[in-house]
Each structure stands twice: as C-alpha cells, then as structure tokens.
C-alpha positions, 0 to 999 in steps of 0.5 A: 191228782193220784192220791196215792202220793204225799210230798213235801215239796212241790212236784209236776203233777201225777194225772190218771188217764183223762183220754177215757176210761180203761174198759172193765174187764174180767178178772184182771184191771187195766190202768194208765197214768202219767206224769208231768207234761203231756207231749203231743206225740205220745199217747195211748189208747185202749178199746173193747172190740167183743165180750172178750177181747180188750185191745190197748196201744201206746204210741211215740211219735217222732217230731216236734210238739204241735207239729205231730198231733195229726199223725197222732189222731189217723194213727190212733183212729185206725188203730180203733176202727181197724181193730174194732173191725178185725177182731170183733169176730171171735174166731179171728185170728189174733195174730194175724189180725193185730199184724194187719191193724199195725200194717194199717195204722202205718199206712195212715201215719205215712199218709198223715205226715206225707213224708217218713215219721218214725213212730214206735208203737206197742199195739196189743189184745187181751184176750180175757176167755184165755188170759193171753196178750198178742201183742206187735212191738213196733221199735217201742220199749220192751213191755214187761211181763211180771209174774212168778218166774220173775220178770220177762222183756217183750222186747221189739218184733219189728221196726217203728211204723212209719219208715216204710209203706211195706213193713210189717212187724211180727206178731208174738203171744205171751200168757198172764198167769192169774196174779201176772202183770204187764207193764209198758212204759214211755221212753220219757220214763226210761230217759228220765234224767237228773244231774247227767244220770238216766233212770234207765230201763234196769232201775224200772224192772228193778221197781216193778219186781220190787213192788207188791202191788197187785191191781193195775192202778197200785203198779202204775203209782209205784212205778212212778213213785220210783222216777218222783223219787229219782227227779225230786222236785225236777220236771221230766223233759219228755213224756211219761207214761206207765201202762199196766194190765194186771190179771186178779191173783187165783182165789184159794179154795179149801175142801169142806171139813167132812 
C-alpha cells in the first residue's frame, strides 16, 4: 500500500510494482505503480541488459482475462532474453537493436496464441552514459516526455504486434534533460470512466505538467492521485498502470569566493 495516499472512504488499492525491482540507475529513478485490479493481459517489465543501459517495456494484450497469460509470459520472456542479448554490447546499435527485440517478441505472441492477438507494446532503452531513450512504440498510448519545454507526446512508430508476422515498427530517440521525466501509461488510465465521462488522455498530460514532483515514485502517485480523485470510491474496469523514469535534476555549483 503507497503511503503517499490518506483517504477518507474506502478505495481499490494503489499497489507498487510486486513483479520485481526496478533496476537502480544512475542519476535518475524508474518506478511503476498500479491501481485496482490487475488484469492478465497487461503488464510490465524492466531489466538492466549492461552497466549502462536499463531497457523497461509495457504491454496490453487483447483478449479475455485468463485466456492471455501465455502470450503474456512468451512476450515478456523475449523481451527479456532478446534484449539482454542485443544490447549488452556497448557498441550496439539502439535503434536497430530495439527494432529486432519487437520483431521477436511479435513472432513469439503470434506463436504463442497461434492466431492473430493484438498487443500494443511500448519497449524502450535507457541509455544512462547519454540520458536518452530509444524507444519502439507498437500502437501503445503515447508516452510523455516532460521536461522544461513542457510536455512532448512519443506517439506510435508502428502497429500493435501480433497482426502480422512481418511488421516492424520503427525505432525513434528522444533525449532526457537533467530534471526531465518520461511517463507511460495503461489504456485503463486514459479509459477510466465515471458516471459516462472518460478521464481522457488531456486530463493526464494536464496532471503530470501540473505536478512537482521530481523522483519517478512522487510522479507515479500523483498521477494516480488525479484518477483516485476523478472514480472516488468506483473501481477501475481495466488495468491501471503508470510508468515513470525520471533523470535527477543538474545539481547548482557555485565558484568559490577568491
């Protein structure tokens, strides 16, 4: 339970990630948290593949509960294999590689589920020498990139995996200044419905350009703060999930006095 929350009446509970520790990185954090019910089809995932480079991934798999878990599992342990043997190498190259970590992992959901099984994916490296992400966004929601400029949408490079066995999405770069953010979000967020009203995507990026939060775990839990505040004491149907890695602002150093 995040203790970051009081409440007065009784709500679904905001659980930090139980699936495993988010690797410790340096100069900057990486969190995830969720709230209300877990569902089978989505997850996430992250793993340090070499002393620089931390690759996470979120997934949202099509189908019914309980009917989707083996998909899940081939997907996400090729994601991890691949990745690990891809991009250990420091001269590797990012882009490329995370091309060809998608391009497997959609092989192994279309063998997993041996029939067509849509499944949005945003798989990306952080490269932690550099501060950039190369990220593959797979028909997953837009990623926001926050940082003094205000608020960038990493918006989808290709189509979901698991349409067709030879897609590939594109891979794209973007650079974290010192003090930036990057958030990523599961469609249950954005689709969070009360009394006919969405939250809606908007409302998000409103959220997180209003918080002041800096480390990954504050900008995780006031994001959700603002979809608690939104359902009240109302479950969410769908998963929801919030992803955050954020880069330590540049520390101030003053001259010495002569």
């Amino acid at each position: 339970m995040c203790a970051l929350f009081k409440f007065t009446k009784p709500r679904p509970p905001v659980t930090e990630d139980v699936q495993s520790s988010p690797p410790e990185l340096k100069g900057a954090g990486l969190a995830a948290v969720s709230y209300g019910q877990r569902m089978d089809g989505d997850v996430h995932d992250y793993i340090r593949v070499s002393s620089s480079r931390v690759l996470f991934v979120m997934l949202d798999v099509a189908g019914r509960p309980g009917q989707n878990r083996a998909i899940v599992s081939a997907a996400q342990g090729t994601f991890r294999s691949c990745g690990t043997e891809l991009l250990a190498n420091d001269d590797v190259n990012e882009a490329d590689a995370m091309i060809e970590v998608c391009v497997q992992m959609n092989r192994a959901i279309l063998k997993a589920a041996e029939h067509v099984c849509s499944c949005a994916a945003f798989a990306a490296c952080y490269n932690e020498t550099l501060g950039t992400v190369c990220y593959v966004n797979a028909g997953y929601t837009p990623g926001l990139l926050r940082d003094a400029t205000g608020i960038i949408e990493l918006r989808p490079t290709g189509l979901p995996l698991g349409l067709f066995s030879h897609s590939a999405a594109d891979a794209s770069i973007v650079a974290l200044e010192p003090g930036a953010a990057l958030l990523l979000i599961s469609r249950g967020l954005v689709e969070a419905n009360r009394k006919g009203k969405d939250l809606g995507f908007a409302q998000v990026k409103e959220a997180l350009m209003a918080t002041r939060s800096q480390t990954a775990r504050e900008i995780c839990a006031s994001v959700l703060g603002q979809i608690q505040q939104f359902l009240a004491t109302k479950a969410p149907e769908n998963d929801v999930t919030v992803l955050a890695l954020a880069r330590s602002p540049a520390m101030k150093t003053f001259a010495a006095a002569t």
